[in-house]
LUMNU-622185 format. One record per residue (C-alpha): x, y, z. Coordinates in steps of 0.25 Angstrom, whole numbers, plus 5000, padded with zeros to 4 digits. Example, Ala and Ser with C-alpha at 12.3 -4.5 7.8 and 13.67 -1.06 7.14 Angstrom:
REM LUMNU-622185
504949825031;505549965029;
This chain:
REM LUMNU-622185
526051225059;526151085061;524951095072;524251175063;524351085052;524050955063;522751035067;522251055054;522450905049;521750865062;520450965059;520350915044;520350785050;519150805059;518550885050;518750775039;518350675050;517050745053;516550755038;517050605036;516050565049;515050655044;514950595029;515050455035;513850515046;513150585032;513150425025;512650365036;511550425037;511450405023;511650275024;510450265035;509650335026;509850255014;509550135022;508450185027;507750225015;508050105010;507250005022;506050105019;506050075004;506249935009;505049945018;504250005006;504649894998;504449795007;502949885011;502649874996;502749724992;502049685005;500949775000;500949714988;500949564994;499749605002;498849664993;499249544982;498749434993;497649514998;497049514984;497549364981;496749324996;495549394991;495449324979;495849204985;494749214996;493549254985;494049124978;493949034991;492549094995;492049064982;492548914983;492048924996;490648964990;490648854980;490948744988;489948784998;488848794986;489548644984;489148604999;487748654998;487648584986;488048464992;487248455004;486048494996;486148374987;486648285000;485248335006;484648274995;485248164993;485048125010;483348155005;483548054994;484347955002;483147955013;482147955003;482747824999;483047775012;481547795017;481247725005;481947595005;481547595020;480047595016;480447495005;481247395015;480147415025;479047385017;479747265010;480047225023;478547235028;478147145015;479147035019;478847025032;477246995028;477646905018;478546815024;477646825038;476346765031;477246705020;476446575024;475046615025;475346705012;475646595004;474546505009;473646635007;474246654993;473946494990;472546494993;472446634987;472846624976;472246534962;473546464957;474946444960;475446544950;474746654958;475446614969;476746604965;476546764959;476246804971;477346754977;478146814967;477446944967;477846934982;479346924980;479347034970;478747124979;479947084990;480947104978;480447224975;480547294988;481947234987;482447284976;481847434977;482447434992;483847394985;483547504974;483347604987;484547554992;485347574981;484847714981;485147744993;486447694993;486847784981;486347934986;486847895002;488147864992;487748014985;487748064999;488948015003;489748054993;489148204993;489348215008;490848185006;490948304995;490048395006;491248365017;492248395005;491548535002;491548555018;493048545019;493248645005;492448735011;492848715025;494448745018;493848875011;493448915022;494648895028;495348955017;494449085016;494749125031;496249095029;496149195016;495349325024;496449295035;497549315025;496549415018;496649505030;498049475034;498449535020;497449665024;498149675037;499449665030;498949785018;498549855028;499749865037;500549875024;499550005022;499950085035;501350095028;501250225021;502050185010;501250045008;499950155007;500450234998;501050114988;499650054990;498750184985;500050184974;499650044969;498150074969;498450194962;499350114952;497950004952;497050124948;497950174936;497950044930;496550024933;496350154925;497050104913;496349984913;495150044914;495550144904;495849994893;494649924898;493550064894;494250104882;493150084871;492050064882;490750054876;490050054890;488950164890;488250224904;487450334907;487150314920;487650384934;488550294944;488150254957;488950214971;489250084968;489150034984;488550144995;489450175006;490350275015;491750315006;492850265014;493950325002;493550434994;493950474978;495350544976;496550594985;496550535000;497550555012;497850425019;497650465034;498850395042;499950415030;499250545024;499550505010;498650544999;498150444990;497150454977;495950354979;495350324964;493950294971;493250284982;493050174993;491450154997;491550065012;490349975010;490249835017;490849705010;490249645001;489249744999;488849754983;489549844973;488849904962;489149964948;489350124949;488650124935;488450044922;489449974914;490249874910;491349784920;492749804915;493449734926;493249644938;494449584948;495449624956;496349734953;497349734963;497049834977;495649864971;495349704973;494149644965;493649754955;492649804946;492649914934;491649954926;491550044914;490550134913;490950194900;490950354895;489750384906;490650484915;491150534900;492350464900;492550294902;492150264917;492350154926;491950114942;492950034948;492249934962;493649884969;493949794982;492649704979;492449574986;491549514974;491449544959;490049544954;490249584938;491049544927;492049604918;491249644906;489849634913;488949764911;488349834924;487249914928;487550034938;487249964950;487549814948;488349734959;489749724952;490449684967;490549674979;491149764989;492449684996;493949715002;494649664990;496149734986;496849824993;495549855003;495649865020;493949845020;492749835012;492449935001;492149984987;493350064979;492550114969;493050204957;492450284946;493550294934;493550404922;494450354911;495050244921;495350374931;494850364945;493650464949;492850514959;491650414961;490850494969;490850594955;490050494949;489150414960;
């Protein structure tokens, strides 16, 4: 009996010993897994606000750049300036020059005769003339002649001495300009550098599945606001059209309207317009008459335009023009279908030149191509 009883103590401890290493096995792996949910939420995290950093200081470059170039566009109208009226100033200044050498020349000359016959002129102005006061106004008259050329080469002088001065001084401004614009210059190349090391960066960020998916998440969450301010900026429109839409840029579509896959990560997506691949730079035009409601920079959609077209769809309508590289309306401003509004740029959350352009029904996103 006492074996018996040793033998069963003995199995409920290996049984007991097998489910205790077992459990401790079971939390383990827990454990491991806990942990390693937790590095990916971490990587996620850590995914998401380098996102974030990226697409913030891409659009604070691009801004920054647009303001340099137009610095830069200044100060080279500035230099232009300059040396058009240093041009003209060199004119004038040998203008004076050649005349106060024909001056000092001809003074020169009249000396030269006078004082070489100054003998023979005075005996000849002695026998030719009636009385001794005529003599002595000729004399005179003669000197004054010599004071004369003296005093109009000192006037020329003076002249000259000013506008060399005039030049001068503008030929140290013209070297100042040089070295802003040489520093902009300087500047601007440092910025497209930094422009496309932020690109690089959004785009490695952008083979991460999950970085895609937050990124189409944020767009989305762009486009509903976009909606509801639409949605405040219409209400009450009195904008009146009657006429049809048209493309506003001619071009391949390189992103269709509506539900996509993305072909590495096979993810679907909602696209709320569609993208036209056009060259940069090339002009954007208003799908249709109305009146601009917005102009800027509305986070990944960079610099944009919106403009009401009222009730002509039969319920409010607006054209959205995003990523442009120049503005060329104004908030409030009424266009004709047709007019230049932009130019077509990279701006916002963008990997190359093109036109996102929208057509939106009480602020929701629609099919352009139903309309053009």
């Amino acid at each position: 009996m006492l074996k018996k009883r040793v033998v069963a103590v003995l199995i409920i401890m290996m049984i007991f010993g097998i489910c205790t290493s077992a459990y401790a096995n079971e939390v383990q792996q827990r454990q491991k897994v806990e942990r390693q949910r937790h590095a990916i939420q971490l990587k996620i995290k850590s995914l998401k606000t380098m996102e974030r950093r990226a697409v913030n200081n891409l659009s604070r470059n691009q801004q920054k750049l647009e303001k340099n170039q137009d610095a830069l566009k200044k100060s080279r109208t500035q230099y232009s300036k300059k040396q058009d009226t240093i041009n003209s100033l060199q004119k004038e200044l040998n203008s004076y020059l050649s005349k106060y050498n024909k001056r000092q020349n001809a003074s020169a000359e009249r000396i030269r005769c006078i004082y070489k016959t100054k003998h023979t002129l005075i005996l000849d102005l002695l026998l030719s003339t009636n009385s001794l006061s005529q003599f002595l106004d000729r004399i005179y008259y003669q000197n004054l002649i010599i004071d004369s050329d003296r005093k109009k080469m000192m006037e020329l002088q003076q002249q000259s001495r000013k506008i060399s001065s005039l030049k001068h001084r503008l030929e140290l401004e013209k070297r100042q300009l040089s070295k802003v614009i040489r520093d902009i210059d300087r500047e601007n190349a440092n910025i497209k550098e930094t422009i496309s090391q932020n690109k690089s960066m959004i785009e490695k960020i952008q083979k991460d599945k999950k970085a895609y998916e937050r990124s189409e998440r944020e767009l989305k969450r762009q486009s509903d606001s976009l909606a509801s301010m639409i949605a405040r900026t219409t209400k009450g429109s009195s904008v009146n059209v009657k006429t049809g839409f048209i493309s506003p840029v001619n071009g391949r579509i390189t992103s269709p309207f509506g539900w996509r896959t993305h072909p590495i990560f096979k993810s679907r997506i909602y696209h709320t317009g569609v993208d036209i691949g056009v060259p940069y730079g090339t002009p954007i035009k208003a799908a249709n008459s109305g009146k601009v409601i917005f102009t800027g920079w509305y986070g990944g959609y960079g610099k944009v335009v919106i403009i009401d077209h009222g009730n002509c769809t039969g319920a409010p309508t607006t054209t959205l023009y995003a990523h442009m590289s120049q503005i060329k309306t104004a908030k409030g401003e009424n266009v004709s279908r047709g007019q230049v509004v932009g130019l077509v740029g990279t701006t916002g959350y963008s990997t190359g030149p093109h036109l996102h352009f929208e057509v939106r029904i009480n602020g929701k996103p629609h099919n352009p191509l139903s309309y053009i």
